[in-house]
N, C-alpha and C positions, 0 to 999 in steps of 0.2 A: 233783451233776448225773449223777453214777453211775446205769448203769440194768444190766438183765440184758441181754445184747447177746451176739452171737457174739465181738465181741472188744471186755473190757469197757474196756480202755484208749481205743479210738474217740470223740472228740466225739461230740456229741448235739445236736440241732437242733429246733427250733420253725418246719416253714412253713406260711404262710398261701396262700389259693389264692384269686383273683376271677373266678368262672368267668360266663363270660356267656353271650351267644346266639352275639356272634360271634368274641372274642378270649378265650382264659382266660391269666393272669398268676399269676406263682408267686415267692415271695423268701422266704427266711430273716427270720425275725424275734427277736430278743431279747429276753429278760425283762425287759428297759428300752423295749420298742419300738425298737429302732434296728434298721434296714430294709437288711438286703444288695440286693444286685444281683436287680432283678426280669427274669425272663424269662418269656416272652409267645409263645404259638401261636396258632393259629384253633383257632376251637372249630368240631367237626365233626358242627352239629346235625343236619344233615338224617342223620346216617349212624345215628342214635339212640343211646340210652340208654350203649349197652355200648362206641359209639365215642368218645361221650365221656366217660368214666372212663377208659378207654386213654387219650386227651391228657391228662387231667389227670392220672395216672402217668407217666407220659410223659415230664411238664414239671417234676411236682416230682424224678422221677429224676432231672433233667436239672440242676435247682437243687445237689441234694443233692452229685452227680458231681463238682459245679463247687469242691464243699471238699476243704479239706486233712486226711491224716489220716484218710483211709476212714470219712469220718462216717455216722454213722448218723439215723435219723429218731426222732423222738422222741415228738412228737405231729403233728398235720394238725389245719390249720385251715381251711373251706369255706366263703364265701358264693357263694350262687349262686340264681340266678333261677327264682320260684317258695313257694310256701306251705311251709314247713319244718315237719317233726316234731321240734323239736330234742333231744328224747330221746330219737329213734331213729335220728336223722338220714337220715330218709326226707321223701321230698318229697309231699308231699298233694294237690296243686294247684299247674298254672302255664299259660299260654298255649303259644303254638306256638309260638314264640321258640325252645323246644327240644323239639321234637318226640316225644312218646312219653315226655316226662320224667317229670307225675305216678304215683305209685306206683317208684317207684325208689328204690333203699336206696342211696343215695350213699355210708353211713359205710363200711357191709357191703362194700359194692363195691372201695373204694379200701383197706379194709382188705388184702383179699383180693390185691387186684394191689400193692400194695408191702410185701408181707410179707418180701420179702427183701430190705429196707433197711432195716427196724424196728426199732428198738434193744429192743422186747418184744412177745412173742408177739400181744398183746393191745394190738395199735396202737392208742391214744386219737385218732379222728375228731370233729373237732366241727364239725357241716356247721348253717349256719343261712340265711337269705332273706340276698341282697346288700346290701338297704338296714340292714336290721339292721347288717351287718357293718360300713359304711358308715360310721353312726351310733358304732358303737362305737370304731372309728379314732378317729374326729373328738374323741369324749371322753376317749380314753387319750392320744394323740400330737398331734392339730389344734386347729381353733377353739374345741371346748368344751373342753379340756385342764382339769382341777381343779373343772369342776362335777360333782355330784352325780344334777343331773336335765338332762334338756336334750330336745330335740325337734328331732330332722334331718326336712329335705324336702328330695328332691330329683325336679328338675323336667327333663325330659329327654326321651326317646320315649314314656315314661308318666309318672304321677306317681305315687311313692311316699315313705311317712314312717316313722320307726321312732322311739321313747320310748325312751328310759334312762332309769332309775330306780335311786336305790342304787349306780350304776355299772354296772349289767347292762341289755338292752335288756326291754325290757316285751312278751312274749310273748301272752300271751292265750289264754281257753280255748279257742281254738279257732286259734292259730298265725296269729290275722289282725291282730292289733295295732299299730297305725301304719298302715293300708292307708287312708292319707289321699286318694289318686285316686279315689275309690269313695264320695266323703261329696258328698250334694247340695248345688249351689252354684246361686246365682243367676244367669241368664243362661245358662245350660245346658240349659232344659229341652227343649228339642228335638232337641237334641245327642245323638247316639249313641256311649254309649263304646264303648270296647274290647269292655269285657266284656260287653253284647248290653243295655244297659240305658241307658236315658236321662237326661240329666242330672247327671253326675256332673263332679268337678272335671277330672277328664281329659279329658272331650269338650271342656272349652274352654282348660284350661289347658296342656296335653303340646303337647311343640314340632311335632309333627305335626299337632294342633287347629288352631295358629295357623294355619299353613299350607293346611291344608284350609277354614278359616274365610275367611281372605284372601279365597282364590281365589271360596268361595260368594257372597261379597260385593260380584262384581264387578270384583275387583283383577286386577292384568295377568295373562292364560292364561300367559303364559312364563316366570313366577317358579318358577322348581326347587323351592325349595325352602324351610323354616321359614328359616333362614339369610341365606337372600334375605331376604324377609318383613323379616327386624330390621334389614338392612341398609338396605334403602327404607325404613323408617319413620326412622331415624339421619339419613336424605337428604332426611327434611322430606314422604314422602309421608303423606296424613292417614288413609287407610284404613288403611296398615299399620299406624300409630300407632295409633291407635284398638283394635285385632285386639290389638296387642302390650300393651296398656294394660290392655284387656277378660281377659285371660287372668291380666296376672301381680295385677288386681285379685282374680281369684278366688282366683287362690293363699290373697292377702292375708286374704279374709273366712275361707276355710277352718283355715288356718291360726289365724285370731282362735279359731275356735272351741275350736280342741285347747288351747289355752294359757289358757282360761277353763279349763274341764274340767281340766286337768293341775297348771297355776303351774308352768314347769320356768323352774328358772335362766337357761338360753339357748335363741335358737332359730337354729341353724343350715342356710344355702339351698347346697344345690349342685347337681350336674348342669348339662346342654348350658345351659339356658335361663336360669341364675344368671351366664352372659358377654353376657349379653345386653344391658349396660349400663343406662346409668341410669333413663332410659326403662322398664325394667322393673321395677328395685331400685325406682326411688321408686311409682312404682302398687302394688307389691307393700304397701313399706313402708307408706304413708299409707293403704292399706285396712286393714291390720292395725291401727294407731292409732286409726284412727278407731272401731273395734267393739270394741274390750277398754275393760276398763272401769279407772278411773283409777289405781290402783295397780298395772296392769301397763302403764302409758304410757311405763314407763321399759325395758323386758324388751329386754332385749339383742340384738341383730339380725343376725348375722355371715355371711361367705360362706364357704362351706366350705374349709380350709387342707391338706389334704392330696390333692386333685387324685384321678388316678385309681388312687395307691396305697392310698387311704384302706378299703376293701373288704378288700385283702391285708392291711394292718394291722388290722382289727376281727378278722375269718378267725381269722389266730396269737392275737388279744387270749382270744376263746373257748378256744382250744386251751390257753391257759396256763393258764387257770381251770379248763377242766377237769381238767387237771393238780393245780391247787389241791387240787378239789374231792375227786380221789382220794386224795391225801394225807390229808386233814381227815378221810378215811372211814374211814382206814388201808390203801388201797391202794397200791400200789408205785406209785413215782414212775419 
């Protein structure tokens, strides 16, 4: 575990980082996955691009500090919100969630600001999309733990999915792979998503759809919130049931379809809208049943097990592969 470092007796550390819109979280991770103490800031979008990589330095200086032994940094690991270049670890595309984010070299950047906690000159960054990192948790440490292939969704203020394959997530030639919110779903068509286009699984499935759908439908003006929504439908109201059934059915068909197209060993749900109880889980599940076809009737169905550490553990999961990866090349570890 020796690296070149100012002082080479110093430990060496692997952390992962889950950076959002509005919280980023940071922990040590180990090459077994076992998860140090995570610490957590706000993330300072509105200040842009440059103030958030200051927090995100910041916080894993902050991790790093927190060890024995003047430990050193070894690799970084990022998921974060937005279309990742993962071999350059630049961001290509993201909403306003962070403001001024696309085109930003995230690797470059945090290379730069923690260079004097790097155990080598040449800090290993491996910044990839959130859901991805997500996804990859959930396959090293959580619910898919020991498959192969698997297919995460998660359902939340938007809807996003990310594939594993081989153990690695399934990228795409163009870094959009698993962008399951964005696939046309039935009952949607008039629905406007996020991203300026109609019809898409997030106009009715994202927990802000429900919500917004409720209320279009007629349902009480003083319901705050998606939240509300699943709690009146839990209390026997029929519009909210209905809204909350309509949406996590779309999941369902959408999801049927990736898993024709794919066959992945497991299909993993997480995010805000996978607590939404059963009312959700069974529309979700018995749509999916119903559209696959009969040798995938059995395909495994799980809620995701590692919560909202799961991000910071995909993050480190990257970081130690590309450690792998530079080894295997014959670059210094």
């Amino acid at each position: 575990m020796a690296d070149a470092s100012p002082d080479a007796a110093a430990p060496t550390v692997v952390v992962g980082v889950d950076l959002g819109g509005t919280k980023t979280a940071a922990a040590t991770v180990a090459a077994d996955g076992t998860l140090g103490p995570v610490l957590a800031v706000p993330t300072p979008a509105a200040g842009g691009p440059d103030a958030v990589l200051d927090a995100v330095a910041g916080v894993v200086g902050e991790v790093v500090a927190a060890l024995p032994g003047a430990a050193r940094l070894r690799a970084l690991g990022v998921g974060t919100a937005g279309v990742v270049d993962v071999g350059r670890g630049v961001i290509v595309s993201a909403t306003d969630t962070l403001p001024g984010w696309p085109g930003t070299d995230v690797a470059g950047g945090l290379r730069r600001r923690l260079a004097d906690l790097a155990a080598d000159a040449d800090l290993p960054v491996f910044v990839e999309n959130d859901v991805d990192a997500h996804a990859a948790g959930e396959v090293w440490r959580g619910a898919a733990a020991g498959a192969r292939s698997a297919l995460l969704v998660a359902v939340g203020t938007g809807v996003g999915g990310a594939v594993v394959l081989d153990g690695r997530p399934l990228r795409g030639a163009h870094h959009v792979a698993g962008e399951l919110g964005h696939v046309p779903v039935p009952g949607a068509e008039l629905l406007r998503c996020p991203c300026g286009r109609t019809g898409h699984l997030e106009a009715i499935g994202a927990g802000p759809a429900v919500h917004r759908r409720y209320l279009a439908l007629g349902g009480d003006a003083t319901s705050p919130d998606t939240r509300d929504v699943v709690a009146r439908a839990d209390a026997g109201d029929e519009l909210a049931a209905s809204v909350v059934r309509d949406a996590a059915r779309a999941v369902g068909r959408a999801v049927a379809g990736v898993v024709t197209v794919l066959d992945p060993e497991v299909v993993v749900v997480g995010g805000g809208m996978a607590g939404a109880g059963d009312l959700w889980w069974s529309a979700l599940e018995d749509a999916l049943r119903a559209e696959v076809v009969d040798v995938l009737a059995d395909l495994p169905l799980r809620p995701a097990a590692l919560g909202n550490v799961a991000a910071v553990v995909g993050a480190a999961r990257g970081a130690w592969n590309l450690l792998d990866d530079r080894t295997t090349d014959g670059g210094a570890r």
